[in-house]
One Martini backbone bead per residue (centre of mass of N, CA, C, O) as a GRO file, in nm:
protein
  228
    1UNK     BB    1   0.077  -1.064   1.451
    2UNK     BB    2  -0.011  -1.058   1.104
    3UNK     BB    3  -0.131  -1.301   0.870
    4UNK     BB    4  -0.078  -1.361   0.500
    5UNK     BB    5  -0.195  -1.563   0.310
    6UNK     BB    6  -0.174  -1.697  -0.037
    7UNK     BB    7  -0.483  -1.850  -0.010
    8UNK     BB    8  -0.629  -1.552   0.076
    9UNK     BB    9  -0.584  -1.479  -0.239
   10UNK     BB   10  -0.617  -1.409  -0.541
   11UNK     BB   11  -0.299  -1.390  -0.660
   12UNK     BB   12  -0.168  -1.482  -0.434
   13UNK     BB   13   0.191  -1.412  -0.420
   14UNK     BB   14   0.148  -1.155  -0.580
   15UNK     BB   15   0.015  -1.005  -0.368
   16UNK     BB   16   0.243  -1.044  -0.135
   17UNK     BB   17   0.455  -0.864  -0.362
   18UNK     BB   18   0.305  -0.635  -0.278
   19UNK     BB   19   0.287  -0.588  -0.019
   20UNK     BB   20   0.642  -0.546  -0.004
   21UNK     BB   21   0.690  -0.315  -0.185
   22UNK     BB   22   0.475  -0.114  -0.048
   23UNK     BB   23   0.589  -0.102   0.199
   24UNK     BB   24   0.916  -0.039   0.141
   25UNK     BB   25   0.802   0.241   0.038
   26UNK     BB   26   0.691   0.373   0.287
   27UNK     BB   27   0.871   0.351   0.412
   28UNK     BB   28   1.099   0.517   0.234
   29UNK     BB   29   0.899   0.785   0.247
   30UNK     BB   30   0.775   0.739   0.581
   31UNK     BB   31   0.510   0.599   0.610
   32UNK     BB   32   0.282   0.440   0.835
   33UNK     BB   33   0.365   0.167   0.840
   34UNK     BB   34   0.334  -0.133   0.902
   35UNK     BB   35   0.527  -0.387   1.001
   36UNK     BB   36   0.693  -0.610   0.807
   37UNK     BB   37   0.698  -0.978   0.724
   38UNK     BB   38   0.833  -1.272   0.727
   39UNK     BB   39   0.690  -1.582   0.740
   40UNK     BB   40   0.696  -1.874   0.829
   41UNK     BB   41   0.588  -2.252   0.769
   42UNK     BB   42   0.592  -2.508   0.917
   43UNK     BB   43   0.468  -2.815   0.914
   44UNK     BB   44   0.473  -2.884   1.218
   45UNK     BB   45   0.292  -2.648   1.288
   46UNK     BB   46   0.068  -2.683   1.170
   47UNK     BB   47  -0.014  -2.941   1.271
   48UNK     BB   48  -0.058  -2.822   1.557
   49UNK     BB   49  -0.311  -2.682   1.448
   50UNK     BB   50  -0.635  -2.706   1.571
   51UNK     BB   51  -0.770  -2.558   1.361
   52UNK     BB   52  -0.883  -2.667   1.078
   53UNK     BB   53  -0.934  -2.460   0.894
   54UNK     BB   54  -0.667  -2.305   0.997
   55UNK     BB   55  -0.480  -2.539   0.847
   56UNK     BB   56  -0.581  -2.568   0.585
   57UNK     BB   57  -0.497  -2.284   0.493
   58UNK     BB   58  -0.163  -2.356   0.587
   59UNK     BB   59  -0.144  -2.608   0.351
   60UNK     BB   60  -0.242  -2.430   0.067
   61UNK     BB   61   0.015  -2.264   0.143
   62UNK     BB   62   0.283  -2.124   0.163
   63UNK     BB   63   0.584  -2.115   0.341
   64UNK     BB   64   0.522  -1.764   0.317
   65UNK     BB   65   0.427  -1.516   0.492
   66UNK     BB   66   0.266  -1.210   0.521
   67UNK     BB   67   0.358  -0.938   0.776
   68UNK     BB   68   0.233  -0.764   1.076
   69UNK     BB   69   0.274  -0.592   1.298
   70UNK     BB   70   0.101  -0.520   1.579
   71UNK     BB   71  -0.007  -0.197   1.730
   72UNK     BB   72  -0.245  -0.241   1.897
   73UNK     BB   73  -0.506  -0.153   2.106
   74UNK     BB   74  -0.521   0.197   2.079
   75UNK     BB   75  -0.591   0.126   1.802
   76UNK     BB   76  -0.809   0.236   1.518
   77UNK     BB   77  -1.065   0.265   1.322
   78UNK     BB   78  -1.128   0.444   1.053
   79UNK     BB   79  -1.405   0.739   1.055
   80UNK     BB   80  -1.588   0.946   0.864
   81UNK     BB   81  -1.579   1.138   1.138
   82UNK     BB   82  -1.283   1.149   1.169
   83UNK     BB   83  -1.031   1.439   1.235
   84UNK     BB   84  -0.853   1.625   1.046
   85UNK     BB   85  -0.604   1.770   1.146
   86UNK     BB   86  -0.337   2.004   1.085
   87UNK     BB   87  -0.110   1.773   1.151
   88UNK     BB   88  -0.270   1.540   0.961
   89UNK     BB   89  -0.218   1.622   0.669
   90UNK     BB   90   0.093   1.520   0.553
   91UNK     BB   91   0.031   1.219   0.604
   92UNK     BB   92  -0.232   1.239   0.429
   93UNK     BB   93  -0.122   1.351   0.148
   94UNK     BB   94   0.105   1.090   0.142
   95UNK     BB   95  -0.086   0.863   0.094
   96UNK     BB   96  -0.278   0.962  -0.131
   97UNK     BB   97  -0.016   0.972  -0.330
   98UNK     BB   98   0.063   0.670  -0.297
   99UNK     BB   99  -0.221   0.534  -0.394
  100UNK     BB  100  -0.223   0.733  -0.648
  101UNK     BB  101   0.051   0.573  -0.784
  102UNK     BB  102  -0.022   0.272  -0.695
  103UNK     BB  103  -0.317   0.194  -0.727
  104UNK     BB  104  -0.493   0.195  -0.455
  105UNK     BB  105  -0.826   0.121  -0.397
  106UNK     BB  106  -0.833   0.027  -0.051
  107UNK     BB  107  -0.925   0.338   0.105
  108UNK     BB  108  -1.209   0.322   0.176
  109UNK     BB  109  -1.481   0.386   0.357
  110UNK     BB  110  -1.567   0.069   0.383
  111UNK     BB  111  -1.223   0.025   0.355
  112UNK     BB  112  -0.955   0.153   0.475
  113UNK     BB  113  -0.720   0.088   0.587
  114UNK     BB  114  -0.674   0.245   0.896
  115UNK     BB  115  -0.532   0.338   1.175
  116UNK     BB  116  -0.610   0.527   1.492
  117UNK     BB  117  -0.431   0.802   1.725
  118UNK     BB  118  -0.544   1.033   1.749
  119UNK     BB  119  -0.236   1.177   1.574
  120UNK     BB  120  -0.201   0.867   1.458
  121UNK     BB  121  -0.127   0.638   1.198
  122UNK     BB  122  -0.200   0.364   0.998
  123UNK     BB  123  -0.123   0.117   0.751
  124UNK     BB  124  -0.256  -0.098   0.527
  125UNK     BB  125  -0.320  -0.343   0.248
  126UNK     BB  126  -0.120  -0.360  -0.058
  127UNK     BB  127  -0.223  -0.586  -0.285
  128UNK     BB  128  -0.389  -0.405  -0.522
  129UNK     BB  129  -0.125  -0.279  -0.586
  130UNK     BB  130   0.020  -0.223  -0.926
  131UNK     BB  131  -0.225  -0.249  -1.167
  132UNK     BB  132  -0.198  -0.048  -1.413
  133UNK     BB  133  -0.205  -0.300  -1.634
  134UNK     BB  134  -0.526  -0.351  -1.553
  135UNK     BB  135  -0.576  -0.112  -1.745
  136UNK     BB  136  -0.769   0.035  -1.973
  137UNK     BB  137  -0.546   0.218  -2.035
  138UNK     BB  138  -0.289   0.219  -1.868
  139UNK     BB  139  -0.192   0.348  -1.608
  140UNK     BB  140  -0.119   0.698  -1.597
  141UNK     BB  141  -0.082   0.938  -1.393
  142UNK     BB  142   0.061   1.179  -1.554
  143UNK     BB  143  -0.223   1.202  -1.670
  144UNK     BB  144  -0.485   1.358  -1.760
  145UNK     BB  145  -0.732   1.240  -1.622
  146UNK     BB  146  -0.653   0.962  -1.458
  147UNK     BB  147  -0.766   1.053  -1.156
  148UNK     BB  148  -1.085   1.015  -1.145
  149UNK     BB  149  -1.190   0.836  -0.969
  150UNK     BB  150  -1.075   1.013  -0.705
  151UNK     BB  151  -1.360   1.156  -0.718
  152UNK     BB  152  -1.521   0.937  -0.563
  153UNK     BB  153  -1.722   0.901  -0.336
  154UNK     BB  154  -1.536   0.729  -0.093
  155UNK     BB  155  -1.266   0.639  -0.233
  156UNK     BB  156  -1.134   0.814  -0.031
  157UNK     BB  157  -1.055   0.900   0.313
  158UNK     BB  158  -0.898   1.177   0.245
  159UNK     BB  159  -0.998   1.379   0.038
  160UNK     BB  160  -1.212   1.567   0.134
  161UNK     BB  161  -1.037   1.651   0.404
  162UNK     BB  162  -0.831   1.830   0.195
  163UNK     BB  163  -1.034   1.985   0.072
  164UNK     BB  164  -0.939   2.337   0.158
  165UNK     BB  165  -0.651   2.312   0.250
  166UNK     BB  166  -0.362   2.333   0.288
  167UNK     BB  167  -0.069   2.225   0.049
  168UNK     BB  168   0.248   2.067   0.100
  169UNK     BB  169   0.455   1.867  -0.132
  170UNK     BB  170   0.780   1.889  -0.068
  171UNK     BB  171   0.795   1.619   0.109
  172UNK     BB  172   0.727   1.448  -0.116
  173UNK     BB  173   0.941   1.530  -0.350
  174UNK     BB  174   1.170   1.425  -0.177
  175UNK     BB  175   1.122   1.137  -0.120
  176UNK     BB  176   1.126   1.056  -0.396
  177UNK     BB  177   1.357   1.194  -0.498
  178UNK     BB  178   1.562   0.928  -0.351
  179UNK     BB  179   1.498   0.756  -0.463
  180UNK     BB  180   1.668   0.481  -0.551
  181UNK     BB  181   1.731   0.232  -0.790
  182UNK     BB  182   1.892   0.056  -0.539
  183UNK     BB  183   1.613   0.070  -0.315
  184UNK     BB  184   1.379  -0.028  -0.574
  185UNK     BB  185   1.547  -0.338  -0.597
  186UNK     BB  186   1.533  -0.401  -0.302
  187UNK     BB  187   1.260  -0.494  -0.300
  188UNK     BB  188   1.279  -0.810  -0.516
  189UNK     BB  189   1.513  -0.891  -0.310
  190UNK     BB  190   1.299  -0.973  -0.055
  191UNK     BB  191   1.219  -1.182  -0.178
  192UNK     BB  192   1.103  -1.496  -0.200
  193UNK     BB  193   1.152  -1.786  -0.336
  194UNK     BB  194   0.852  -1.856  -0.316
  195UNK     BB  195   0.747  -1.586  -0.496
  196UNK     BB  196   0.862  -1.633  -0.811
  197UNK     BB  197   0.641  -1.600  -0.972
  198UNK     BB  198   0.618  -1.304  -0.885
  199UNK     BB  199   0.855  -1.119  -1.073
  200UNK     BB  200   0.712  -0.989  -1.282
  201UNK     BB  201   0.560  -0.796  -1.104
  202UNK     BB  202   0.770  -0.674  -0.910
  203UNK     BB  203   0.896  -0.542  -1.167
  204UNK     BB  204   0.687  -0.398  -1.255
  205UNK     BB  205   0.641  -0.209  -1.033
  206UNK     BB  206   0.911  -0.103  -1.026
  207UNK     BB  207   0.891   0.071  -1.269
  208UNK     BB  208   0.662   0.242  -1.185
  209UNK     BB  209   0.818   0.397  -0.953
  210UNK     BB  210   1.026   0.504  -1.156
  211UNK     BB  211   0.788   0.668  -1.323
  212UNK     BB  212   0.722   0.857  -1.075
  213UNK     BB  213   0.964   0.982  -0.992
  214UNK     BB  214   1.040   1.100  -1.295
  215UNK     BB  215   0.683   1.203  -1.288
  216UNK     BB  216   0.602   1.372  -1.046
  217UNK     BB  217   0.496   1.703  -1.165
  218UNK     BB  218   0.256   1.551  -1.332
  219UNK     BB  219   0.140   1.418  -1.081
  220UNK     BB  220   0.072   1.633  -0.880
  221UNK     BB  221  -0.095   1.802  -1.102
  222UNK     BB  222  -0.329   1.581  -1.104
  223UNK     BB  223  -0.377   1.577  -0.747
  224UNK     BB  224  -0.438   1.862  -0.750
  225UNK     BB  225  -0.695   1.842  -0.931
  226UNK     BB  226  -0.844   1.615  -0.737
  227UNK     BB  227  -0.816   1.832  -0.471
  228UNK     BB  228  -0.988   2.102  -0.581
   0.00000   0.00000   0.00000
């Protein structure tokens, strides 16, 4: 298991309940997302951590921290060389519309947060997803030329492997149109109590989830486009 504490994150809490919202839509996607888990952070085992460093930084943090189930070490880092097989096109033509979609900047080359074994990939780290309204204006994926920047070298490890490829969207379009309202609202509802003060963020994201699955096709239209 890897645990990301909230002292080491930008945002705090805020990072750990995207990171929770997003994990949850993945997983409800089908998305090969690392299992996430909500860790404790007892007082009295924290006293017990030998390491100083890591010791300060567990007692920094809120008593709840977002964890990854360890994947294994047969899996490694995906690597600008890797080759996209033609049998893991739809997984990641999913994943590159997950990002797109969710506003996560951080799939990129020199940072992929992607491991591969084979042709089974995973993802993971969606601190910085669904900041759509730090951007002036407004990111609206659905809105013509919103993703120009995902046209930027090396901005996502997955674009350049897909243009050119056959995309087939057919089973993106339906994983989203299945999200129910009760689906996507019990992502805020996994929040801990201890991560309240970020209820306003994850309710912020649950509302983009619902506008873009609304907005599939317009979202699609602007990706297709992208991948041209």
């Amino acid at each position: 298991m890897v645990a990301k504490l909230s002292a080491g994150c930008e945002q705090k809490e805020v990072s750990l309940a995207r990171e929770v919202v997003a994990a949850c839509l993945a997983g409800d996607l089908g998305l090969p997302v690392a299992e996430p888990l909500l860790v404790e952070l007892p007082a009295a085992w924290i006293g017990s951590v030998a390491d100083a460093e890591v010791q300060r930084a567990l007692r920094a943090s809120l008593p709840v921290a977002f964890g990854s189930r360890h994947v294994g070490s047969q899996f490694s880092t995906w690597k600008p060389e890797t080759r996209l097989t033609a049998a893991m096109v739809p997984v990641a033509l999913a994943v590159f519309v997950f990002d797109a979609l969710t506003a996560n900047p951080d799939r990129r080359k020199e940072n992929p947060n992607c491991l591969v074994k084979g042709e089974h990939i995973k993802i993971f780290d969606h601190e910085m997803a669904f900041t759509h309204h730090m951007v002036i204006p407004r990111l609206t994926p659905w809105r013509a030329g919103a993703l120009q920047d995902l046209m930027t070298p090396g901005r996502h490890i997955f674009r350049d492997k897909l243009r050119g490829q056959v995309l087939d969207f057919a089973s993106i379009r339906a994983a989203w149109a299945a999200l129910s309202d009760g689906m996507v609202d019990g992502y805020v509802a996994a929040l801990p109590a201890e991560w309240a003060s970020a209820g306003a963020d994850a309710d912020a994201a649950v509302r983009t989830i619902k506008e873009v699955r609304d907005r599939m096709e317009e979202c699609l239209a602007e990706i297709g486009r992208v991948l041209a």
